[in-house]
KOLVEXBA-91745 format. One line per 10 residues: number of its first residue (from 1); for each residue x, y, z of C-alpha. Coordinates in steps of 0.5 Angstrom, whole numbers, plus 500, padded with zeros to 3 digits. Layout:
% KOLVEXBA-91745
NUM> X Y Z | ...
***
This chain:
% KOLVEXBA-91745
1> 522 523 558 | 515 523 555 | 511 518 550 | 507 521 546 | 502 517 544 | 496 516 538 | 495 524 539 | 500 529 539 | 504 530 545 | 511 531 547
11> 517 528 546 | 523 524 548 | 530 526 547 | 536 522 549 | 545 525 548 | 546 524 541 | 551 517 539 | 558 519 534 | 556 517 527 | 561 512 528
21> 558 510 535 | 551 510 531 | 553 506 526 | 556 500 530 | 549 500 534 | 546 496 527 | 547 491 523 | 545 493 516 | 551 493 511 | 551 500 509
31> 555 504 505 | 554 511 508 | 557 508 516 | 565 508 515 | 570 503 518 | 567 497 513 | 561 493 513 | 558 491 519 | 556 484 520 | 549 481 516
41> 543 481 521 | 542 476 525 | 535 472 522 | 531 471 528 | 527 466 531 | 522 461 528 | 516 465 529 | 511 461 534 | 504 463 530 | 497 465 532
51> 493 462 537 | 491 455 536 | 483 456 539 | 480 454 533 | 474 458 536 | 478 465 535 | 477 468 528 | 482 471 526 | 480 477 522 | 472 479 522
61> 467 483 517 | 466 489 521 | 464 495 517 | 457 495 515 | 456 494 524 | 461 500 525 | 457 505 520 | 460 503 513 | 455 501 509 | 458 502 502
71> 456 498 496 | 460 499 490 | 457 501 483 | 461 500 477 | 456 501 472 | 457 494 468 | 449 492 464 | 453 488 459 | 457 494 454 | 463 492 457
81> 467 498 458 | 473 496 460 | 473 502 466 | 468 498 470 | 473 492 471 | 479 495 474 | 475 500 481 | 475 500 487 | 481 503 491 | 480 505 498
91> 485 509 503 | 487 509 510 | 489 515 513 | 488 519 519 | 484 526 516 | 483 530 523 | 490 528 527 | 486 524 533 | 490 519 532 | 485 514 529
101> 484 511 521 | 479 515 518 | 478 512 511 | 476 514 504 | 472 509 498 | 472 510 491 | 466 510 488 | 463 509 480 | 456 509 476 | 453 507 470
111> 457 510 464 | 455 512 457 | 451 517 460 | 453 524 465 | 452 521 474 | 445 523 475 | 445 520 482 | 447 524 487 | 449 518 492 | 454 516 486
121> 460 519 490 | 467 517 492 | 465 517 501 | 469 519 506 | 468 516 514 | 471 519 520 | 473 515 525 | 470 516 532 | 474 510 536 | 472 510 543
131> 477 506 548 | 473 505 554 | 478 504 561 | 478 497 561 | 481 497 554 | 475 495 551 | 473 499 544 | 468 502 540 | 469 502 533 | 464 507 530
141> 464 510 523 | 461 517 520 | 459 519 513 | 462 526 513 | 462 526 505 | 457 532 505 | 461 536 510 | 468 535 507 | 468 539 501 | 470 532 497
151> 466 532 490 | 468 526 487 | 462 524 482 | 467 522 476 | 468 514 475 | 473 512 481 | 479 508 479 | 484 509 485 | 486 514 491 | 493 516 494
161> 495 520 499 | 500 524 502 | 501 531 505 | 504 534 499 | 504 542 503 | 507 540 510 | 502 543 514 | 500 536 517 | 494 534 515 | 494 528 509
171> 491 531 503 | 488 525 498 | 490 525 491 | 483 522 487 | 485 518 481 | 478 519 476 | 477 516 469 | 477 522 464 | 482 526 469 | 485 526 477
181> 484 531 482 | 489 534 488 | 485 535 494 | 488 539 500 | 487 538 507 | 484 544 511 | 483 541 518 | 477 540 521 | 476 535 516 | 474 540 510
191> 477 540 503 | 479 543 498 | 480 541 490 | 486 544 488 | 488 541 481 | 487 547 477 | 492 551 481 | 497 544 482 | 497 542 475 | 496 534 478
201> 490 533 473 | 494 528 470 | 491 529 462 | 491 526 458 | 491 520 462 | 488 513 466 | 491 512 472 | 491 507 477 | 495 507 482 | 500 513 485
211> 505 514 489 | 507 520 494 | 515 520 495 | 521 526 495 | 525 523 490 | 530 529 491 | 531 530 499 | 528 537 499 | 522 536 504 | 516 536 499
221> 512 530 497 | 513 529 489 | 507 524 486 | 508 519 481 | 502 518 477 | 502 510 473 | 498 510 468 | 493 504 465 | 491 504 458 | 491 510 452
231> 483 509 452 | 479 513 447 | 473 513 450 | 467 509 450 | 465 511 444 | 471 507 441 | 471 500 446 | 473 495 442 | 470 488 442 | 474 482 445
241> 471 474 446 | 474 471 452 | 477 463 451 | 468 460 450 | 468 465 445 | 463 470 449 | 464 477 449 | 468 479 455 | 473 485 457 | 478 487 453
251> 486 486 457 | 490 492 456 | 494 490 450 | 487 491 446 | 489 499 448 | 496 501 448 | 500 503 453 | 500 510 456 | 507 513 460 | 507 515 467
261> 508 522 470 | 512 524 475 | 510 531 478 | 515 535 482 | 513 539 487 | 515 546 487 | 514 547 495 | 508 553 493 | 502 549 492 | 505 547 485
271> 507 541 481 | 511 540 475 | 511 534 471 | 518 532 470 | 517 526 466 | 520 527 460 | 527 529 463 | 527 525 470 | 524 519 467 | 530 517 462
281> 527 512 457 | 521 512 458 | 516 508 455 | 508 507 454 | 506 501 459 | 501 498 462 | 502 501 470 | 497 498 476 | 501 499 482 | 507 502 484
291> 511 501 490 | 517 507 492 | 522 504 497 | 530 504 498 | 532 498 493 | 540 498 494 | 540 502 501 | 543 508 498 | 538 513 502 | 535 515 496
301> 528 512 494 | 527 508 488 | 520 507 485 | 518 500 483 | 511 499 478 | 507 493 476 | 505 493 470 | 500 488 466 | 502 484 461 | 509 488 460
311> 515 489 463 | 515 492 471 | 519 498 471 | 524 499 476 | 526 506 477 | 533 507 481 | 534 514 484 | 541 518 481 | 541 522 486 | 541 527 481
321> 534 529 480 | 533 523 475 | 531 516 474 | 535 510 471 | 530 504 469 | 533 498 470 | 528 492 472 | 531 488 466 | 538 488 469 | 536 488 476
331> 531 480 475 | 525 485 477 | 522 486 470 | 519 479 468 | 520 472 471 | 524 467 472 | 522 463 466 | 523 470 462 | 516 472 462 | 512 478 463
341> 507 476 467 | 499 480 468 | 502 484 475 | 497 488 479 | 499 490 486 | 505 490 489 | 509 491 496 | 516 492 498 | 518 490 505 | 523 485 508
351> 520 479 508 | 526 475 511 | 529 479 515 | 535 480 511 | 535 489 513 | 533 490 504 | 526 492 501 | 523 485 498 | 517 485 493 | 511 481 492
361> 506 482 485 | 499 479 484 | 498 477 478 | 494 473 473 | 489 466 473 | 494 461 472 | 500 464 474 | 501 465 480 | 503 470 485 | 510 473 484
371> 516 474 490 | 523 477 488 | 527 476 493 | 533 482 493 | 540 481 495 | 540 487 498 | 544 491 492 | 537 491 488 | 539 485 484 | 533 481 485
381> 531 473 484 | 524 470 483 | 522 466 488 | 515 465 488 | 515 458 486 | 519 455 492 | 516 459 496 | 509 456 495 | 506 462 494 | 506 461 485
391> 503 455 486 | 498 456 491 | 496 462 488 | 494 460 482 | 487 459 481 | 487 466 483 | 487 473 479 | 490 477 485 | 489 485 485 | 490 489 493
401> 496 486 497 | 502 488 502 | 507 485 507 | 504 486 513 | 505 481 519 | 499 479 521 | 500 474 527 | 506 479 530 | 511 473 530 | 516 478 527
411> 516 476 520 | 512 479 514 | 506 475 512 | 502 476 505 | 494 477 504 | 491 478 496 | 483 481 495 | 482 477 489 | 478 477 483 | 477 473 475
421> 477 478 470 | 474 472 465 | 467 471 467 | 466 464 471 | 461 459 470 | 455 458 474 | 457 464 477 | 451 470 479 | 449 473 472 | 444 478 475
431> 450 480 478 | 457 481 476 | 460 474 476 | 468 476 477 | 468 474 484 | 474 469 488 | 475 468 495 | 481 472 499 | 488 470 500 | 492 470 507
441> 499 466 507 | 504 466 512 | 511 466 513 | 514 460 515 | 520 464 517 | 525 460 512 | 523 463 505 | 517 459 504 | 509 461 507 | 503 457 509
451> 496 459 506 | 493 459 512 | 486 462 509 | 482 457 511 | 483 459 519 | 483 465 518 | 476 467 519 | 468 466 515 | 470 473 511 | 476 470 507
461> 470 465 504 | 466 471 502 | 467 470 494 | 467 477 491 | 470 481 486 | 476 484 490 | 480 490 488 | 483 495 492 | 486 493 499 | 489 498 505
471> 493 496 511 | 494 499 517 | 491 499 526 | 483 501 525 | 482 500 533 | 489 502 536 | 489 495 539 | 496 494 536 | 495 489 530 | 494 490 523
481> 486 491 520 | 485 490 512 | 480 495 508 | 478 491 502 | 474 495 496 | 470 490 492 | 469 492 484 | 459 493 484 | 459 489 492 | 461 492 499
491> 466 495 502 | 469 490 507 | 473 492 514 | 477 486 516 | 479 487 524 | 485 483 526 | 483 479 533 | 490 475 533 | 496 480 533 | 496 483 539
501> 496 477 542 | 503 477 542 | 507 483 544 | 508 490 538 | 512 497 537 | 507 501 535 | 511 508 531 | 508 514 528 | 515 518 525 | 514 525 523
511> 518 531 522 | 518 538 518 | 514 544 518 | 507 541 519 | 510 534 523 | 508 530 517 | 509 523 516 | 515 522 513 | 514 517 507 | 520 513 505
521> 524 513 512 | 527 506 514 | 526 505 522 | 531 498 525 | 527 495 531 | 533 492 535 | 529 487 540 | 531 485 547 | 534 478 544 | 539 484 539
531> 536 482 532 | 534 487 529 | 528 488 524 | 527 493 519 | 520 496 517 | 519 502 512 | 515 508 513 | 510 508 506 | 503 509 505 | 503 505 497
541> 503 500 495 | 498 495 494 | 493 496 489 | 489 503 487 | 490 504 495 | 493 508 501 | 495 505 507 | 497 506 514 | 503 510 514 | 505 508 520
551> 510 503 523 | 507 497 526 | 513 492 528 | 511 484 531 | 516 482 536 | 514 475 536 | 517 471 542 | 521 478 545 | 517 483 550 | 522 489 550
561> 526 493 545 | 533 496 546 | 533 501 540 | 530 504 535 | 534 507 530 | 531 511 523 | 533 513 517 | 530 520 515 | 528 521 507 | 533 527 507
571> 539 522 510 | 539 525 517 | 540 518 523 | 537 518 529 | 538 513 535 | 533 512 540 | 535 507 547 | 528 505 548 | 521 505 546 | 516 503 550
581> 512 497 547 | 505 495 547 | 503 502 545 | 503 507 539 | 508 513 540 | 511 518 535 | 518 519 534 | 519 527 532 | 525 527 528 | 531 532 531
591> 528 529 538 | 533 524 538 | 539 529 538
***
């Protein structure tokens, strides 16, 4: 048997279990497995936290130090359009198959007038992480923009990726104000733009975020596009005070709502968009972000969207081609107190380690962050105030969020980039006084989270205007980095110093003609102790972002596993008996037999 580590090697295989066998291995209730239900998963032990040392920080800023040394422009001198509040996005994803995180940044410039300055476009850096034979690591990044054939010089809004031709390369999809653009992966780190062809332009239109997924099982990635506002252009802004009675940005209900799209990929390089006759009911709304997961353990991918100011969406997968909207019904379309609140970034994952995909939404000053909590059958209880995460979250208007289990305890913690949209007083007038300190809260492992900010390091304290956040391990140490895109400010690479302190299971599941990330497969991590915890493969999610789609398990206390076992996006199952822990190591689907 061989591993495969970071970069592409061979795999391991092992005799395949009987589905009956396969199905007594997990302990996730599930429909498809014959004989009964199984038994609930076992809730796993009170996670033990990061280290005490007050002289370690947790997180630091390394991205001017490592070669990021971007700033953000967003072009606000005063006009107020109301664009220039929602940007940046940001992306983490492997453009070259090295096996490091290369990353993408969403670029604005002055509006009113056509881009004049040729430095004012979306930037790409490649990765060049040395690790040096003691362990130790070298992050380095370079501006490959001017090679890459990415010409992003419209004003950036958000970014998704995704292989949508399965050749094994991610290609970017660039979401711009006045149209979005669908950019191939050629290798080598070259692009192509192939909207035209594609027919992804999304226009008319204002996208945000977007989502890549193969809502139908035939092994292409369809796209997902939500839309913001119906905004008419700068000539038409219209002029809204804040509660001082100043003149400040419009919300969206200023604008009206516009549908979201969802395209079909054909398989040739062609999308069509099957909104009309996929999304049943559609209706104009106020999208930010946009989270695709499994919500009712069906096998077939849901699509969950935060709305600002309007009812959240959620879109239950008929397995038919078509969508049935029913975030009402379900308990995840307002809150507990029957309110639609201002949602802005979400994320799925099982945050209580229940086997079913939660969700959790920045929202609004004033009304705190959201956590609907699933009971596994997509019905859906808000729990955001017992818990602590509405009240401690209040003072803030969060945007880029996700789940992710920073300290490697096992249970799924949260972090927000966080920014007002009312002008703060005595805030930077020369500058662009929207700024607000980062959140980190963690997971107490008993349905309630500990805001730990204050340890977490200086880079939490930096007041900005933070939008975009992704996710995933930039060093390869085995813990989870944050990428934040702040709105007219600079890029931070936040680098985690804590996670792997405890032990990890790195994952990188592929399958398909090009060996793609297989967005939207479900992998259950049973430890050496026999629970079981269950991640997701997803590259959405957060806010205008694309994160790491690979799959980074905490163990917590435990230093072995005893199996993985994967749900495919196309139904198939496969069961691996062990998987070496402290490494990152890709799983072929079929190699399991």
């Amino acid at each position: 048997m061989r591993f495969a580590d970071a970069h592409r090697a061979p795999l391991w295989h092992h005799v395949s279990h009987g589905a009956r066998g396969w199905c007594l291995g997990l302990t996730l209730s599930l429909a498809a497995c014959a004989g009964g239900d199984a038994a609930p998963p076992t809730v796993v032990d009170t996670p033990s936290g990061p280290p005490a040392d007050p002289s370690v920080e947790w997180f630091t800023d390394e991205a001017q130090a490592s070669g990021i040394d971007f700033i953000h422009v967003n072009g606000a001198a005063g006009q107020f359009y109301y664009p220039e509040i929602l940007p940046p996005g940001v992306a983490l994803f492997d453009m070259d198959n090295d096996g490091d995180l290369d990353v993408y940044l969403v670029q604005g410039h002055p509006l009113g007038t056509p881009n004049a300055n040729p430095e004012l476009r979306g930037r790409l850096y490649r990765n060049d992480l040395e690790v040096r034979p003691d362990g130790s690591r070298s992050l380095r990044f370079v501006d490959v923009t001017a090679q890459s054939g990415i010409e992003a010089v419209a004003y950036g809004l958000g970014v998704a990726a995704g292989d949508v031709d399965n050749d094994g390369f991610v290609d970017l999809y660039l979401m711009h104000l006045g149209g979005n653009q669908l950019y191939r992966n050629r290798g080598g780190g070259r692009f192509v733009d192939i909207t035209a062809t594609s027919g992804t332009a999304n226009q008319p239109g204002f996208a945000v975020s977007a989502a890549f997924l193969d809502y139908d099982r035939d092994g292409a990635l369809d796209l997902y596009v939500g839309n913001n506002v119906n905004y008419r252009g700068l000539d038409k802004e219209s002029i809204c005070p804040n509660p001082a009675g100043a003149r400040d940005y419009c919300p969206p209900q200023i604008y009206g709502g516009i549908r979201d799209r969802l395209y079909h990929n054909e398989g040739d390089g062609r999308f069509t968009d099957v909104s009309a006759t996929a999304l049943v009911g559609l209706r104009p709304a106020p999208a930010l972000g946009v989270s695709t997961a499994d919500f009712d353990g069906d096998g077939w991918i849901d699509i969950y969207v935060a709305d600002d100011g309007a009812d959240n969406l959620l879109w239950m997968n008929q397995r038919n081609g078509t969508f049935r909207e029913s975030a009402l019904t379900s308990g995840a379309a307002i809150t507990a107190e029957g309110k639609a609140e201002a949602s802005m970034g979400v994320d799925a994952g099982d945050y209580d380690n229940d086997g079913d995909e939660d969700l959790v939404m920045t929202e609004l000053t004033s009304q705190g962050f959201n956590l609907f909590v699933n009971d596994g059958a997509a019905r859906f209880r808000d729990q955001g105030a017992v818990s602590g995460l509405g009240p401690a979250s209040m003072p803030y208007t969060g945007w880029g969020t996700a789940w992710f289990d920073y300290d490697n305890d096992g249970w799924l913690d949260t972090f927000s980039a966080n920014g007002t949209i009312i002008t703060l007083e005595g805030h930077d007038r020369a500058a662009f006084p929207y700024d607000q300190t980062r959140l980190l809260f963690r997971n107490l492992g008993n349905g309630r989270f500990e805001d730990v900010t204050a340890r977490a390091g200086a880079s939490f304290a930096l007041s900005e205007s933070g939008r975009g956040a992704a996710f995933g391990d930039v060093d390869n140490d085995g813990d989870v980095d944050i990428l934040v895109g702040n709105d007219a400010g600079r890029a931070r690479l936040l680098i985690n110093h804590v996670g792997n302190r405890q032990h990890w299971l790195g994952l990188r599941l592929v399958g398909g003609p090009g060996d793609r990330d297989q967005l939207g497969a479900r992998v259950g991590v049973t430890r050496s102790d026999g629970t079981v915890l269950w991640r997701r493969v997803r590259a959405d999610g957060s806010y205008a972002s694309a994160s790491d789609p690979r799959v980074l398990v905490g163990l917590g206390g435990t230093n072995a596993v005893s199996a993985v076992d994967v749900w495919w996006p196309d139904g198939g199952r496969e069961h691996w008996p062990t998987v070496p822990v402290d490494t990152w190591t890709t799983l072929q689907k079929g190699s399991a037999k």
